[in-house]
C-alpha positions as CSV (number, residue, x, y, z in Angstrom):
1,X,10.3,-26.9,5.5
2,X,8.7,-23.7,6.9
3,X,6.5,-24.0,9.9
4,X,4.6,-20.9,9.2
5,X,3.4,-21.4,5.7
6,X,1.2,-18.6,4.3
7,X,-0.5,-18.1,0.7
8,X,-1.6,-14.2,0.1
9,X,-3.0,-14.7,-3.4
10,X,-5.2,-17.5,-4.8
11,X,-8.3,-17.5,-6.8
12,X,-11.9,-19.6,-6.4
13,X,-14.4,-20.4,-8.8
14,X,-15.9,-16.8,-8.3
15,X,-12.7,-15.7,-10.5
16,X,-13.3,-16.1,-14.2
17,X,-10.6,-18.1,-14.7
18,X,-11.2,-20.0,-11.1
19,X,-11.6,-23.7,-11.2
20,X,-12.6,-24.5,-7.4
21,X,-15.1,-24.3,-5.0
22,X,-14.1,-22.3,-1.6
23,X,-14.7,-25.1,0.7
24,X,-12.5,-27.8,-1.7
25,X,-9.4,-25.3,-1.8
26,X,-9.7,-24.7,2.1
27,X,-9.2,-28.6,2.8
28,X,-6.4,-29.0,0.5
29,X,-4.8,-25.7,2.3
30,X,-4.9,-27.2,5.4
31,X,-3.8,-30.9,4.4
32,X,-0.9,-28.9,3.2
33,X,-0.1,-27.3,6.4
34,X,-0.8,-23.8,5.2
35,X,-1.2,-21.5,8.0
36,X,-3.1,-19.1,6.5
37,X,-4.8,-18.3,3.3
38,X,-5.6,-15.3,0.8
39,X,-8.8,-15.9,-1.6
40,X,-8.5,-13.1,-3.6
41,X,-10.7,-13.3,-6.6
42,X,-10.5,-11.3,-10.0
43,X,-11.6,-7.8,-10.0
44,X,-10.9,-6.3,-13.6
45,X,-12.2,-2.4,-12.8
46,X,-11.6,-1.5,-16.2
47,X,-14.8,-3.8,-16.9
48,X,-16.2,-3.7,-13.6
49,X,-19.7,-3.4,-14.6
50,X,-19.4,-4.0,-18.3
51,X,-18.3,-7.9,-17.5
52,X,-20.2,-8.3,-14.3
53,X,-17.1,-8.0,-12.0
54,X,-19.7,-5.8,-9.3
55,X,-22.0,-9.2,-8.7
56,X,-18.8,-11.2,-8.2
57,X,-17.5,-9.5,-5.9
58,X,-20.2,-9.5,-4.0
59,X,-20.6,-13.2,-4.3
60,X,-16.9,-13.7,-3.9
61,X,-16.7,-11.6,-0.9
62,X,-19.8,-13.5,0.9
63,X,-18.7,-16.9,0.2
64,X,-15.0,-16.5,1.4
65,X,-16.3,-15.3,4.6
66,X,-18.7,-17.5,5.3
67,X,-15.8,-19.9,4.7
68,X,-13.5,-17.9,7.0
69,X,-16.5,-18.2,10.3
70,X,-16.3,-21.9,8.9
71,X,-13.0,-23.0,9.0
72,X,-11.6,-20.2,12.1
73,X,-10.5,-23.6,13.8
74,X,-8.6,-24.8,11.3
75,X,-6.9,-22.6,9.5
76,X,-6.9,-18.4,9.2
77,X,-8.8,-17.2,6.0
78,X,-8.1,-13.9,4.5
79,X,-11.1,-12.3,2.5
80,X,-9.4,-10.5,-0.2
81,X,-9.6,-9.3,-3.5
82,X,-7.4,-8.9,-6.8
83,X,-8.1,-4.9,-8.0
84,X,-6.9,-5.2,-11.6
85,X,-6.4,-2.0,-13.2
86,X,-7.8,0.4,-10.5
87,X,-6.2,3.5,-11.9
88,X,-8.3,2.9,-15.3
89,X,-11.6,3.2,-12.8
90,X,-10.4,4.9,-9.6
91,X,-13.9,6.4,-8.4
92,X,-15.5,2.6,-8.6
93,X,-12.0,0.8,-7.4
94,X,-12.2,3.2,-4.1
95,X,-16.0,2.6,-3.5
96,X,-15.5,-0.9,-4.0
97,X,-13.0,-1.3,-1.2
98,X,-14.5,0.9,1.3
99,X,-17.9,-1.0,1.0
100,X,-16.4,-3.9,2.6
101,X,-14.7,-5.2,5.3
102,X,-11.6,-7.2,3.4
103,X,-8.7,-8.4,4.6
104,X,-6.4,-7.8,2.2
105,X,-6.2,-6.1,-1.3
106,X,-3.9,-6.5,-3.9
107,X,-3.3,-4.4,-6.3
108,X,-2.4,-5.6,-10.0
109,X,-2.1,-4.3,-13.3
110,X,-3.1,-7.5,-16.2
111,X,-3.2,-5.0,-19.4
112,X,-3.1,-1.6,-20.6
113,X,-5.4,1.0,-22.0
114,X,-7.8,-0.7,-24.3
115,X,-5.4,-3.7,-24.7
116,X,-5.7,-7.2,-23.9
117,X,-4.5,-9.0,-21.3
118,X,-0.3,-9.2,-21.8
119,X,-1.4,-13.1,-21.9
120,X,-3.3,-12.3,-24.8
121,X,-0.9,-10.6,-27.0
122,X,1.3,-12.0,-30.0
123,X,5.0,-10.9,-29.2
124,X,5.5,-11.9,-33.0
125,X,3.5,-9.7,-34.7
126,X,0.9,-7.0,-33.8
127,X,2.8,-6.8,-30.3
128,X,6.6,-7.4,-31.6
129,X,7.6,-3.8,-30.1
130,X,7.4,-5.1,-26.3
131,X,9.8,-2.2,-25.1
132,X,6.9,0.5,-26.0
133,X,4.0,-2.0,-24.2
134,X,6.6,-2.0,-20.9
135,X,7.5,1.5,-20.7
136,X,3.6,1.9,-21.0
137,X,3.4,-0.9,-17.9
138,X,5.9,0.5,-16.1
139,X,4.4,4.1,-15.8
140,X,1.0,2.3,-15.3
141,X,2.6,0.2,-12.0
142,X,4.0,3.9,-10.8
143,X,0.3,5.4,-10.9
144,X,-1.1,2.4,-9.2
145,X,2.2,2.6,-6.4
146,X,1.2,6.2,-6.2
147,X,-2.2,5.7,-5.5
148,X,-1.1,2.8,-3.3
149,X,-5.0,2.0,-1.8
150,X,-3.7,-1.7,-1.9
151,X,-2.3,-3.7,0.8
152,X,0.3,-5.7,-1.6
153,X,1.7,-4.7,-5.0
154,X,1.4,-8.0,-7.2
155,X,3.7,-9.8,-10.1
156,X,5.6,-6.5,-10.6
157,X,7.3,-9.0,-13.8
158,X,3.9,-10.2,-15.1
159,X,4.1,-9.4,-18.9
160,X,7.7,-11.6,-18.7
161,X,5.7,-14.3,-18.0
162,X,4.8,-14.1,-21.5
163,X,7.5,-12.3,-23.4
164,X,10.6,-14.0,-21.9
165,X,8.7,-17.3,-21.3
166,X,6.4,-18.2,-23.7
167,X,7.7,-16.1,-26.6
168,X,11.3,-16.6,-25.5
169,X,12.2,-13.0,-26.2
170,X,15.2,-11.7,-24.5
171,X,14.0,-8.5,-22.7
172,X,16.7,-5.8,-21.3
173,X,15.3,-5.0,-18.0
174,X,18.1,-2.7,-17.2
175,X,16.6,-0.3,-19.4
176,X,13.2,0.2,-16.9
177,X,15.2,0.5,-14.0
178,X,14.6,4.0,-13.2
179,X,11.0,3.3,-13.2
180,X,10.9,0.5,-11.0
181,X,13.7,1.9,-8.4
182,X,10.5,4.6,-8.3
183,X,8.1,2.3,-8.1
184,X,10.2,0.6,-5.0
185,X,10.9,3.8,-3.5
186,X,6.8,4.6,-3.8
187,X,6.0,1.7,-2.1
188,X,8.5,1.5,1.0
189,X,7.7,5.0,1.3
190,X,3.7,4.1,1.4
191,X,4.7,0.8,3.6
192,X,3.6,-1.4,1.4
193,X,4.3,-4.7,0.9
194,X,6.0,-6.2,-2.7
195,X,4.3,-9.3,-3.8
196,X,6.7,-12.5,-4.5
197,X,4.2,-14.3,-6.7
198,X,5.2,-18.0,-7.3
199,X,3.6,-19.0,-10.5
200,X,6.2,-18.5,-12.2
201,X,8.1,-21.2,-11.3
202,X,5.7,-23.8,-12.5
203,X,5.3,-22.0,-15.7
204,X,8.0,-21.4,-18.7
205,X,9.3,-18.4,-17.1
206,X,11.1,-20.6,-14.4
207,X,10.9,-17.7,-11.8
208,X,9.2,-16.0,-9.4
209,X,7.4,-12.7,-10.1
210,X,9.5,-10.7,-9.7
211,X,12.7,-13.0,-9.2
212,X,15.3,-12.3,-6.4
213,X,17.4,-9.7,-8.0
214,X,14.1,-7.1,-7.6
215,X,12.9,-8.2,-4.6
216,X,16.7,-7.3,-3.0
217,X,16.8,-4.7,-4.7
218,X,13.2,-3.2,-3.3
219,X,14.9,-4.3,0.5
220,X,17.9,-1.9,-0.6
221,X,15.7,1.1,-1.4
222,X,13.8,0.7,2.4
223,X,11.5,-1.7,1.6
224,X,9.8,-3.3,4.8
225,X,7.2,-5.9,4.0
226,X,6.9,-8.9,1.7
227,X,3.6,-11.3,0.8
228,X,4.2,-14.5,-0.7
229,X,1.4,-15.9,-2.9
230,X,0.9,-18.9,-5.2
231,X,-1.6,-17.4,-7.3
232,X,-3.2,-20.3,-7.4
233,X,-6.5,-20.9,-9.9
234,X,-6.4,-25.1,-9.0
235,X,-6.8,-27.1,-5.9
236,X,-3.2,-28.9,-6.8
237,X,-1.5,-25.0,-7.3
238,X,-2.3,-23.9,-3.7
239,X,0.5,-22.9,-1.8
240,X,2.7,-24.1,-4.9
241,X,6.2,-22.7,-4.7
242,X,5.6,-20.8,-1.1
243,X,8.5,-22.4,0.7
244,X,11.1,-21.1,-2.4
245,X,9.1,-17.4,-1.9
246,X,9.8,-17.5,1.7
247,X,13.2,-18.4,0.7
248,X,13.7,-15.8,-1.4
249,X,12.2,-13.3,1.0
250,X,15.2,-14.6,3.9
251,X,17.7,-14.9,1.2
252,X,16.8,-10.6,0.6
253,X,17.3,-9.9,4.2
254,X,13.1,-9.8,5.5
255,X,12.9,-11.9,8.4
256,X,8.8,-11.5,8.0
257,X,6.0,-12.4,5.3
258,X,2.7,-10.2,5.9
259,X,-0.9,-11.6,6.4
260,X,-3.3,-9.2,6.8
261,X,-6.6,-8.6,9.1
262,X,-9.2,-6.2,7.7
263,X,-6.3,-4.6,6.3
264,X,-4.0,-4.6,9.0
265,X,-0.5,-6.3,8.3
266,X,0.4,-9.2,10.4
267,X,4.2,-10.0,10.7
268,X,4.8,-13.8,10.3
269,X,7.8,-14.8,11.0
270,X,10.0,-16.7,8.6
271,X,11.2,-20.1,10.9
């Protein structure tokens, strides 16, 4: 077991799909002898204002740090956020995160132009050509690692969740290597951290996002820093899978998981 347990990416009950009051996930956080904690609630900028993501944020942001003044004895709180899709609003996504003092952004990508959420799709039918919706992904994630106004860059693997794991479709990631060597290369260049999300491995998927191959891969093209993050939305989810992340992150040659402090990394040692 890790002494120095951290969890970079969880969502409250300020996310839309968030089950939990703040408070109730802090004390199961620290009966779990998590270290420190990210609450990092859903911001979709490509509905900021249309699906009230603007008064979330603000409520999110308030209520994680009151809960951070709160709970500074017991355990170190992050106040973060989860930009989705910032390079479909970039003017808002920018004045968003310069209006307040968080911890730690991350920056994600859930859907593509106009289309639902890659957990919305049907792989069967309307959706059956994945390899056109991943090239489109793929050159989305390089616009967002170009832009790179994040602190970590989440689930690089995310629509696999759904094509390879719930769909069972075999999916030839060799074919978007190029675009994802780039995407590495952006972000070591940019020092910024890859995301090892964990919610994979309690869903069909059976891995982390991405798995270990990519993450050693990002080491071998210079990059420095690592997060791990449950991506918890339920009390019993929160710090799910960490110690395997941490694992991983070893096993790839990083000797260090990032927290972050008004967005300013903080090595953690893995021991």
């Amino acid at each position: 077991m890790f002494k120095n347990l951290v969890d970079m990416h969880s969502h409250t009950e300020h996310s839309f799909d968030g089950h939990y009051p703040v408070d109730e996930l802090v004390e199961v956080s620290v009966e779990r002898g998590i270290k420190a904690v990210a609450f990092t609630d859903h911001i979709e900028m490509d509905f900021f204002r249309e699906k009230g993501f603007d008064k979330t944020a603000d409520e999110s942001f308030d209520d994680i740090l009151r809960a951070k003044k709160k709970y500074a004895d017991k355990i170190n709180i992050c106040v973060g956020a989860e930009l989705g899709q910032a390079m479909y609003n970039i003017s808002e996504a920018e004045e968003l995160i310069n209006s307040k003092k968080y911890d730690i952004i991350i920056g994600s990508t859930h859907n593509l132009r106009g289309v639902d959420d890659f957990a919305c799709l049907d792989y069967n039918n309307e959706y059956s050509d994945f390899d056109k919706l991943l090239k489109e992904y793929f050159y989305e994630e390089k616009l967002l690692a170009e832009w790179a106004k994040f602190d970590t860059f989440a689930h690089l693997t995310y629509p696999l969740r759904y094509i390879q794991g719930e769909y069972k479709k075999t999916v030839d990631i060799s074919k978007y290597q190029k675009d994802i060597d780039e995407i590495f290369s952006l972000l070591a260049e940019k020092d910024k951290a890859l995301e090892i999300n964990t919610s994979g491995l309690r869903q069909l998927i059976g891995l982390t996002m991405p798995d270990v191959s990519f993450v050693k891969r990002f080491r071998e093209l210079g990059g420095k820093y690592v997060t791990v993050g449950s991506d918890s939305h339920y009390t019993e989810h929160m710090g799910a899978g960490i110690p395997r992340g941490m694992e991983i992150a070893k096993e790839c040659g990083f000797d260090s998981v990032l927290i972050f402090n008004q967005r300013k990394p903080i090595e953690i040692p893995i021991e």
